[in-house]
VOPAGU-2260 file (C-alpha; in pm, 1 decimal, decimal comma):
REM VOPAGU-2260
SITE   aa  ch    i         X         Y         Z
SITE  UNK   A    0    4695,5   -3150,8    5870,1
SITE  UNK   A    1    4953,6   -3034,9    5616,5
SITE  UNK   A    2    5226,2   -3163,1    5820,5
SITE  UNK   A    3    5039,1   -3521,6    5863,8
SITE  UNK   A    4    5017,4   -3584,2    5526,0
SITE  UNK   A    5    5347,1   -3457,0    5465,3
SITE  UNK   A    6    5514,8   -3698,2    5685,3
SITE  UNK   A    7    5292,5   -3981,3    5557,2
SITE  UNK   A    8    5430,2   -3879,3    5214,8
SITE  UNK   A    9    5780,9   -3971,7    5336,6
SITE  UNK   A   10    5677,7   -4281,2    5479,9
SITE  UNK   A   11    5512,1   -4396,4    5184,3
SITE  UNK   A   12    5826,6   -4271,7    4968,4
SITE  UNK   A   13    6107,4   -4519,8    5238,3
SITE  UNK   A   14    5872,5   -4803,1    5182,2
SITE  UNK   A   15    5837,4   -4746,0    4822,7
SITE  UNK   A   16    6220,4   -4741,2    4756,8
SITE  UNK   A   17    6279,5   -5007,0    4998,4
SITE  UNK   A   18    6112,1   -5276,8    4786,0
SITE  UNK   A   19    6251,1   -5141,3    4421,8
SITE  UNK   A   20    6612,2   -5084,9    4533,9
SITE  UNK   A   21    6859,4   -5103,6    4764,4
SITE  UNK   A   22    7144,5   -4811,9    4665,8
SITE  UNK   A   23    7494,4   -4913,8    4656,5
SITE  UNK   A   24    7592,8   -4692,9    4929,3
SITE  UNK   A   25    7418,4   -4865,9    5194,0
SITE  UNK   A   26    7544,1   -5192,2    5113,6
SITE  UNK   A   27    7879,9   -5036,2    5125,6
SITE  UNK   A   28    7876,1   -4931,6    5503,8
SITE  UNK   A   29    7733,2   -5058,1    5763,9
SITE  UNK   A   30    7420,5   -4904,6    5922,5
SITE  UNK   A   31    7334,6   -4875,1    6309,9
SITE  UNK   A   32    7030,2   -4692,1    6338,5
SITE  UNK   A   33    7020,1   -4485,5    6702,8
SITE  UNK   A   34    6642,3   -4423,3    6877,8
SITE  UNK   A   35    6700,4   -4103,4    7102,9
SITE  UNK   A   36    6399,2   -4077,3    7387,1
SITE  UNK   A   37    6520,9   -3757,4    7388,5
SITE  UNK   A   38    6795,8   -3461,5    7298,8
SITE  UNK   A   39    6954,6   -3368,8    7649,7
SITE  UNK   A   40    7280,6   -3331,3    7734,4
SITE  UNK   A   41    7365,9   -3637,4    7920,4
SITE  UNK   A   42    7180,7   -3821,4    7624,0
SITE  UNK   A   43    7425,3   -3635,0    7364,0
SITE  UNK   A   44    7701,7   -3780,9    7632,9
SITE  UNK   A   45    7606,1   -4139,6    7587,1
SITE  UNK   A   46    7580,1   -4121,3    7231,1
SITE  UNK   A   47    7905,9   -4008,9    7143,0
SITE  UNK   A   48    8076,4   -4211,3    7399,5
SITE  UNK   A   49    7935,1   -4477,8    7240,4
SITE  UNK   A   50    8012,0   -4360,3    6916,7
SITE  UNK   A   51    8417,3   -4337,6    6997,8
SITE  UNK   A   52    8420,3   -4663,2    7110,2
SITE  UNK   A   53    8205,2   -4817,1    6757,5
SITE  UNK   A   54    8404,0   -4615,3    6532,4
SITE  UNK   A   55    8775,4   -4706,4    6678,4
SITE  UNK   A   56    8713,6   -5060,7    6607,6
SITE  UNK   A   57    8482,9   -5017,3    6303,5
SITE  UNK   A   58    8583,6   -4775,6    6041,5
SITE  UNK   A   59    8285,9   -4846,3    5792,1
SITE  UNK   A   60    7965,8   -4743,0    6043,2
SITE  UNK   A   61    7730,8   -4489,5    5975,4
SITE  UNK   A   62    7518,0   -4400,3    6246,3
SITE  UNK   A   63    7170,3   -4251,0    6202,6
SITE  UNK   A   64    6983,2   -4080,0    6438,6
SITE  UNK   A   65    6592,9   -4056,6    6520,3
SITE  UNK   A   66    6446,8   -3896,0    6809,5
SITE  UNK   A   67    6142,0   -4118,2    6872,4
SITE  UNK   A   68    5834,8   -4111,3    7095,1
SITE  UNK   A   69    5704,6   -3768,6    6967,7
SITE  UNK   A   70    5418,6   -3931,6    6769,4
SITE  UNK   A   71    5342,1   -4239,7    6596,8
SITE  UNK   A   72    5369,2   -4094,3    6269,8
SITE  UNK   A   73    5714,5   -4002,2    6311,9
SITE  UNK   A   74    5843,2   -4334,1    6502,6
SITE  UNK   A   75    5688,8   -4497,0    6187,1
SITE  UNK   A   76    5917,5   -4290,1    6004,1
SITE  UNK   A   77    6195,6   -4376,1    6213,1
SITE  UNK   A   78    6071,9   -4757,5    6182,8
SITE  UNK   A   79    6057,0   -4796,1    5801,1
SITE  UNK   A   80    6346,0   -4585,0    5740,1
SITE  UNK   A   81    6564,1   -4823,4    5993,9
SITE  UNK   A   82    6437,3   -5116,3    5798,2
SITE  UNK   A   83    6536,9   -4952,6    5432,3
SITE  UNK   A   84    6917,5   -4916,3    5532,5
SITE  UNK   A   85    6941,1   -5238,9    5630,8
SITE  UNK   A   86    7055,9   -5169,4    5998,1
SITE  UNK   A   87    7302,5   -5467,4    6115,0
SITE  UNK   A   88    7169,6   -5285,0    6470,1
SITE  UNK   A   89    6941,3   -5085,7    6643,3
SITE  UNK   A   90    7098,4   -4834,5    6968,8
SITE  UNK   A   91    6869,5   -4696,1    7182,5
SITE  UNK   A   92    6925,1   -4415,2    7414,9
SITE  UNK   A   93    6611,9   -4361,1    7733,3
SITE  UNK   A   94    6390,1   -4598,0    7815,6
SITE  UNK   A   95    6074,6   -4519,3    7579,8
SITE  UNK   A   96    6317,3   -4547,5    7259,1
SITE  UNK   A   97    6425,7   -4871,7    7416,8
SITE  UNK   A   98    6060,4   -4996,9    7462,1
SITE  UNK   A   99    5976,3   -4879,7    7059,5
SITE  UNK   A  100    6279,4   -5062,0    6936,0
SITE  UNK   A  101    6147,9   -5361,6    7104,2
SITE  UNK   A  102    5820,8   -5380,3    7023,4
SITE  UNK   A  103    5924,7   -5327,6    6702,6
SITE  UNK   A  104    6205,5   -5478,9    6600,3
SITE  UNK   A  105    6230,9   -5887,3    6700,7
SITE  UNK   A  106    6480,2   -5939,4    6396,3
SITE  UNK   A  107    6755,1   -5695,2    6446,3
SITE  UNK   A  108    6993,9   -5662,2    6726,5
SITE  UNK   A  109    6941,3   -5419,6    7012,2
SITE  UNK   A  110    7150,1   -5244,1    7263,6
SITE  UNK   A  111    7042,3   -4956,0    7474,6
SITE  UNK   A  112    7220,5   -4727,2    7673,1
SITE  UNK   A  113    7052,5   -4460,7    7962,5
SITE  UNK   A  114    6823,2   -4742,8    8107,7
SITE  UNK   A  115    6733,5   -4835,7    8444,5
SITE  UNK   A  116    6598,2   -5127,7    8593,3
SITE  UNK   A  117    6602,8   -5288,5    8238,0
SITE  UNK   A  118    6525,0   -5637,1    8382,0
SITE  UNK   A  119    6275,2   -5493,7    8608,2
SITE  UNK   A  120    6087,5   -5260,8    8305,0
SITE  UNK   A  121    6071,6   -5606,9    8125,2
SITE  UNK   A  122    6350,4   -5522,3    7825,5
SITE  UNK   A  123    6516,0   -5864,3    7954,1
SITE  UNK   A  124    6465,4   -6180,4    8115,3
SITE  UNK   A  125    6774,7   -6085,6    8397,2
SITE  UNK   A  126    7067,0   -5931,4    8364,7
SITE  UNK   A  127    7303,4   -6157,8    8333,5
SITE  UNK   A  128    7087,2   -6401,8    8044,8
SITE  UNK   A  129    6907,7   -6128,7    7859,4
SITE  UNK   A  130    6776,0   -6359,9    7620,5
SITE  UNK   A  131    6610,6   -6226,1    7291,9
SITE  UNK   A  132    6775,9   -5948,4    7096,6
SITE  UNK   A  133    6847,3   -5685,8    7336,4
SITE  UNK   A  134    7063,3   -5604,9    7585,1
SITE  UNK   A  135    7281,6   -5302,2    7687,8
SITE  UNK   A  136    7448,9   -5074,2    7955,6
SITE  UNK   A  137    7204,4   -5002,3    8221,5
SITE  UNK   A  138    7212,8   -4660,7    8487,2
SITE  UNK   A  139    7211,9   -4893,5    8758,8
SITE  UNK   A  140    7494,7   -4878,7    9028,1
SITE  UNK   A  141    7522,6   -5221,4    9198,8
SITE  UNK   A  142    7335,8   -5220,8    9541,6
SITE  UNK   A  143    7627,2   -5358,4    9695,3
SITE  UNK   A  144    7853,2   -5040,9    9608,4
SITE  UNK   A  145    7584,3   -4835,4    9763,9
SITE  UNK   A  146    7538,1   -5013,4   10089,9
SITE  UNK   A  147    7913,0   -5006,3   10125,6
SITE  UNK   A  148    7909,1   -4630,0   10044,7
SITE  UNK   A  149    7613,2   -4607,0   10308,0
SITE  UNK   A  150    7874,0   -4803,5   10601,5
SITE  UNK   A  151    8157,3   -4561,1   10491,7
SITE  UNK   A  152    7937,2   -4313,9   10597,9
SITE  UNK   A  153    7756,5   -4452,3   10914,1
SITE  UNK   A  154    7996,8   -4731,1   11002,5
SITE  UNK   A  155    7735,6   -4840,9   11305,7
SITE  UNK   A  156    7444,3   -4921,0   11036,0
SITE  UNK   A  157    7272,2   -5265,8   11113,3
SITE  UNK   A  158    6922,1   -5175,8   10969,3
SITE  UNK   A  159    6893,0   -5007,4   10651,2
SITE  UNK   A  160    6552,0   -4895,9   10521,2
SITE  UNK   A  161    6363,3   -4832,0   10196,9
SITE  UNK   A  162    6000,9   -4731,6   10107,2
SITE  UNK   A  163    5899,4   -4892,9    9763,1
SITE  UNK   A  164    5552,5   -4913,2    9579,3
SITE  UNK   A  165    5471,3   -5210,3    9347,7
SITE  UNK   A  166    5695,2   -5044,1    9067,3
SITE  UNK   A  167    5979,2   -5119,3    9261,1
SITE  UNK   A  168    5913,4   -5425,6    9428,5
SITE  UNK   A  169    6116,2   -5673,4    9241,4
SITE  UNK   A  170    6432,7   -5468,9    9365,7
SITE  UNK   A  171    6378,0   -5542,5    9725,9
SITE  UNK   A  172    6430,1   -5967,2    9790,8
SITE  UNK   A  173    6756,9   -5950,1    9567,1
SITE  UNK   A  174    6896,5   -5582,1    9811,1
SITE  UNK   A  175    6789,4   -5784,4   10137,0
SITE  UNK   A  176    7001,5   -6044,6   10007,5
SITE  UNK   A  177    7269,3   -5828,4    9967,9
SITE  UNK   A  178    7241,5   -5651,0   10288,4
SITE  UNK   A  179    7248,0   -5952,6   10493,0
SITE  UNK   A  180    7570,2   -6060,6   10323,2
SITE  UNK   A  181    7698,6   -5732,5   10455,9
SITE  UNK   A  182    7611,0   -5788,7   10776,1
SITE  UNK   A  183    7254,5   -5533,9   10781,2
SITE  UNK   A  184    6909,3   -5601,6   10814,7
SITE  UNK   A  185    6706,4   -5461,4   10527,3
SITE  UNK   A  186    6349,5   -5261,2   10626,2
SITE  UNK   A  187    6130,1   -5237,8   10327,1
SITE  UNK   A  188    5788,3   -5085,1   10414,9
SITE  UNK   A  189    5558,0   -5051,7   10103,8
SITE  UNK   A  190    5349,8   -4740,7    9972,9
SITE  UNK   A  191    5031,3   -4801,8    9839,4
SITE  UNK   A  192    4920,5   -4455,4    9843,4
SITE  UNK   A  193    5003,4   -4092,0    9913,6
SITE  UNK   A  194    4815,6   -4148,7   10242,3
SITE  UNK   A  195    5021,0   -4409,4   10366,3
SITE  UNK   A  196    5388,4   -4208,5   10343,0
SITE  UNK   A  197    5381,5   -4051,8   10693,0
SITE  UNK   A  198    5310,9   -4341,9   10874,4
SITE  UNK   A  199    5573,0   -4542,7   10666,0
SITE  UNK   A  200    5867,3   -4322,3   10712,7
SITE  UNK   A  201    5776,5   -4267,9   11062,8
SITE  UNK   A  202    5801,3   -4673,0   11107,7
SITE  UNK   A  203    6140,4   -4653,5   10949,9
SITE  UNK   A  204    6279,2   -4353,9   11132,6
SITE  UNK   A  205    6188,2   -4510,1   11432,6
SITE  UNK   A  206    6374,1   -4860,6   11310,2
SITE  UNK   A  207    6611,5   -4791,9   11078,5
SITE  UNK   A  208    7001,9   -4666,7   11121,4
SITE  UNK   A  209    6987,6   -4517,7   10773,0
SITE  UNK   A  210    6683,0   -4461,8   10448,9
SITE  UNK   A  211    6814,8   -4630,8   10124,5
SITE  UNK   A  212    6640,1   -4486,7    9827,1
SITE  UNK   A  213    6558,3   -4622,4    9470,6
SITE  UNK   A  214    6432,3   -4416,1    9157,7
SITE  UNK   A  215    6032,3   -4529,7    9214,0
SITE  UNK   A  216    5811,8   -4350,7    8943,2
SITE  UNK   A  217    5503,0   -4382,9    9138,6
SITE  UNK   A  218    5693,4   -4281,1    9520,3
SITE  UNK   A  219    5904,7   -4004,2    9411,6
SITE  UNK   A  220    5678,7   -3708,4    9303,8
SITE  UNK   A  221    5787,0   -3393,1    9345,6
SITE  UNK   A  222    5558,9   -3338,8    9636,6
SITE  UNK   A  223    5649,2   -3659,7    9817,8
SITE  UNK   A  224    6008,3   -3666,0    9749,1
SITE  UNK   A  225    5972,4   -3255,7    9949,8
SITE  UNK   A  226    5782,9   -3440,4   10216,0
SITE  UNK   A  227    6082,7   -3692,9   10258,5
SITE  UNK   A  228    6360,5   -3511,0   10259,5
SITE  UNK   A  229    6201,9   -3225,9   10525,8
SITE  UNK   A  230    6084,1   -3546,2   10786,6
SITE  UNK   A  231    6436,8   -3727,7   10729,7
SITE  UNK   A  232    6623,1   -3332,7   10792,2
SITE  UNK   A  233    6368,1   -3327,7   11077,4
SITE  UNK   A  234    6388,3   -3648,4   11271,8
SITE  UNK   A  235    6786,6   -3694,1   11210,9
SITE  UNK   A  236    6779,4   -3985,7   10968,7
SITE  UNK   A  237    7072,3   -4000,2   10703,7
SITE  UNK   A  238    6895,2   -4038,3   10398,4
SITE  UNK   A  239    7073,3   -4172,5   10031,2
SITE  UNK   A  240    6937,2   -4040,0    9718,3
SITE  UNK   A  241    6908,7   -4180,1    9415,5
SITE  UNK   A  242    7065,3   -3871,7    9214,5
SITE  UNK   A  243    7268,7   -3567,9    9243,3
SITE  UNK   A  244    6923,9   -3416,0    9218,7
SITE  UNK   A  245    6788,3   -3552,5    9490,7
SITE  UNK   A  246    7124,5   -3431,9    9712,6
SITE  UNK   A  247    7068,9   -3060,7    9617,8
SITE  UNK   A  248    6728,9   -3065,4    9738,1
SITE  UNK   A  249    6849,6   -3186,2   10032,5
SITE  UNK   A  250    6947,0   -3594,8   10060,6
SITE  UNK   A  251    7250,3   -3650,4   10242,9
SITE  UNK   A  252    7419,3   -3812,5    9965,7
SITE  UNK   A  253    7411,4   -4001,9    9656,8
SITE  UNK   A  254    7575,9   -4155,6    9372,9
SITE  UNK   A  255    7564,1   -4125,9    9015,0
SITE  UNK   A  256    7722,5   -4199,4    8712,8
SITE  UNK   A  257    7964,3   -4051,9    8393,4
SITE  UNK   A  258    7714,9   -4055,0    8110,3
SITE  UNK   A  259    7999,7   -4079,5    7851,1
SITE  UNK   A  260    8078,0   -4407,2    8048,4
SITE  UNK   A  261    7781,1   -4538,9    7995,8
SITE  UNK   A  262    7800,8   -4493,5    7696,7
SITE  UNK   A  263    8125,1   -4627,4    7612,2
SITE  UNK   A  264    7987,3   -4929,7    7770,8
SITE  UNK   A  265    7767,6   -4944,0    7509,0
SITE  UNK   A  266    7960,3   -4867,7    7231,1
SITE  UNK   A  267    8186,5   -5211,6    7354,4
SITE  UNK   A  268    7890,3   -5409,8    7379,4
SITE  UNK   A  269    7781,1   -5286,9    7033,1
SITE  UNK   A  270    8136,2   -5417,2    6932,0
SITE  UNK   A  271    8056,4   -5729,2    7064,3
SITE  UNK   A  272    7685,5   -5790,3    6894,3
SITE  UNK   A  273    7897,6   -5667,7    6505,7
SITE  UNK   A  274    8195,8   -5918,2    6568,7
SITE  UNK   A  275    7881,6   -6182,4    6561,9
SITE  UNK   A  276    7780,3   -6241,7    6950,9
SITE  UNK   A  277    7409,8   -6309,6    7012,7
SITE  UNK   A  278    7283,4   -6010,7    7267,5
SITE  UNK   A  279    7078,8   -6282,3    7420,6
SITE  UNK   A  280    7429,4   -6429,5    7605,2
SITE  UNK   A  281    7566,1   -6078,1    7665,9
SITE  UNK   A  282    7500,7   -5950,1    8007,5
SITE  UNK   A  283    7378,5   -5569,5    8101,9
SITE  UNK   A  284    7615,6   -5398,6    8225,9
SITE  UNK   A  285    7594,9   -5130,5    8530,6
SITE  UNK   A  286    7780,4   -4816,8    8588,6
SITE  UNK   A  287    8163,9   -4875,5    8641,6
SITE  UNK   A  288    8228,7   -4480,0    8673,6
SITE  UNK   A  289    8128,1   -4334,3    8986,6
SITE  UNK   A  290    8048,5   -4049,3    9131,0
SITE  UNK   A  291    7997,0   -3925,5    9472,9
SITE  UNK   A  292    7754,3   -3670,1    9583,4
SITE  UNK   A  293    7686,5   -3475,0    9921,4
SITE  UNK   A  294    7488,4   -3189,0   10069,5
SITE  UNK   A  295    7728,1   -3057,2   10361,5
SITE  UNK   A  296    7462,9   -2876,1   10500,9
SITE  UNK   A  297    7195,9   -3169,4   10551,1
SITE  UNK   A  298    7507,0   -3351,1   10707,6
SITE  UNK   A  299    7590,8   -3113,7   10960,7
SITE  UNK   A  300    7256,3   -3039,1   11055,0
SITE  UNK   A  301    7177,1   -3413,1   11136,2
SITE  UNK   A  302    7547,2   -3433,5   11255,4
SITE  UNK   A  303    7639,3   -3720,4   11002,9
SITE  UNK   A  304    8031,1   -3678,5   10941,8
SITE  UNK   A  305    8157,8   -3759,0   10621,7
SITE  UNK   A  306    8423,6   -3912,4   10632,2
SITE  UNK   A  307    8755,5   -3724,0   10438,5
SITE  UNK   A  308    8829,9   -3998,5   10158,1
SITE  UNK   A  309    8478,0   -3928,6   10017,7
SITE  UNK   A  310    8513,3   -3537,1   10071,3
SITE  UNK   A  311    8825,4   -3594,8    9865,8
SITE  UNK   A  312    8689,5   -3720,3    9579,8
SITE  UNK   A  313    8317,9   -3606,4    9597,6
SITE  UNK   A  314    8204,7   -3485,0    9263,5
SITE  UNK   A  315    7980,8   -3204,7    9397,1
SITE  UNK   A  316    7942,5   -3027,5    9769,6
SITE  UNK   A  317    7591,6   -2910,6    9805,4
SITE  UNK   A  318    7611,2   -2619,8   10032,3
């Protein structure tokens, strides 16, 4: 209770001095505010590759920091206190910061960084025409670069599959578009419940060359994602994560991304939104640093080969 009141005492005390005065020392700089979902390494990683890339160009920032999405209390904090130093922009690092600054913030610029699927969670209207006042650098890795990872890898691959649920659905007209222009049949076989994952991977093992993945909230439990990688081991069936994660436990490979990148991505596109471009004509970007993953002993056990240019330059050997 003490602590309630306590923060409610520094909300009242922002709002207070942000309608008698405005001190000379914010006017003097200029403010970007930063919503954190959380404090993690590769979130640290983002932020000060963003940071680098703000500061070379703009000598005059001042960066302040909330983490947000602990309480409403203190994103109310975090909201007033944004509003009192007269942010020229709000950076948001995770998705649940992203979806606070929106919700709250229609007047002030927004760019995000550490998001996936941003036009698919609704924080645009596409990718390449955000619209609004947000946009950003996005986790995503262009399905294209992963199908021609996939045909690196299995060079014989006409029929690709993927499970989704109706989370991911949006993501699977635009990849079958994609595929076909590669010269592969995309396989998408929907989960509507736990009950239905047996029979759906068993109708792509039995018609696929290969098991795409995406990162589905509501398909990749820890229990199903087990399940999936044991049947794929089992029946033969190359499967491609979605993380590095995902390859340790026992995918055949994945890729994945420099968080610093991303964030220097973000840190340009922040550029961009200061020099006086509207976000809404800015599009996302997606990861342009790559990195590839593979579990040597998944591959030898379902006798995929992989080929030496990738064993070159793979990132991490899961053994």
């Amino acid at each position: 209770m003490k602590s309630k009141r306590h923060i409610s005492a520094i909300l009242m005390l922002i709002l207070v001095l942000g309608a008698v005065l405005t001190p000379s020392i914010v006017l003097a700089q200029t403010n970007i505010a930063v919503f954190m979902s959380d404090s993690l390494t590769s979130t640290m990683r983002t932020l000060r590759g963003a940071r680098k890339v703000v500061m070379r160009s703009n000598s005059n920032i001042k960066f302040h920091t909330f983490l947000v999405g602990n309480g409403a209390e203190s994103d109310s904090v975090a909201i007033a206190e944004t509003r009192y130093l007269h942010s020229k922009l709000v950076m948001t690092l995770g998705s649940s910061a992203t979806q606070i600054a929106k919700d709250n913030f229609k007047d002030i610029p927004i760019v995000f960084a550490g998001v996936m699927y941003p036009e698919l969670s609704g924080f645009v209207k596409s990718n390449e025409k955000p619209g609004g006042n947000i946009t950003g650098a996005s986790l995503d890795i262009p399905v294209e670069v992963q199908f021609k990872y996939f045909k690196r890898i299995l060079p014989y691959m006409n029929r690709v599959g993927i499970l989704y649920t109706q989370a991911t659905e949006g993501l699977v007209e635009p990849a079958a578009k994609i595929a076909k222009a590669l010269g592969m049949k995309l396989i998408a076989v929907q989960v509507r419940s736990e009950k239905d994952l047996p029979s759906a991977l068993d109708s792509l093992a039995k018609n696929t060359d290969g098991i795409w993945s995406v990162a589905d909230p509501e398909l990749f439990n820890p229990q199903a994602t087990r399940y999936i990688l044991l049947n794929t081991i089992r029946k033969g069936i190359p499967f491609m994560g979605f993380s590095r994660n995902v390859v340790e436990s026992g995918a055949l490979f994945a890729l994945d991304f420099d968080y610093k990148a991303i964030g220097r991505q973000a840190g340009g596109i922040v550029n961009k939104v200061l020099s006086g471009r509207s976000p809404a004509k800015i599009p996302v970007s997606t990861a342009d640093v790559i990195w590839f993953h593979y579990n040597e002993k998944t591959a030898g056990y379902i006798k995929v080969t992989i080929p030496e240019e990738l064993v070159a330059i793979a990132k991490a050997v899961y053994r």
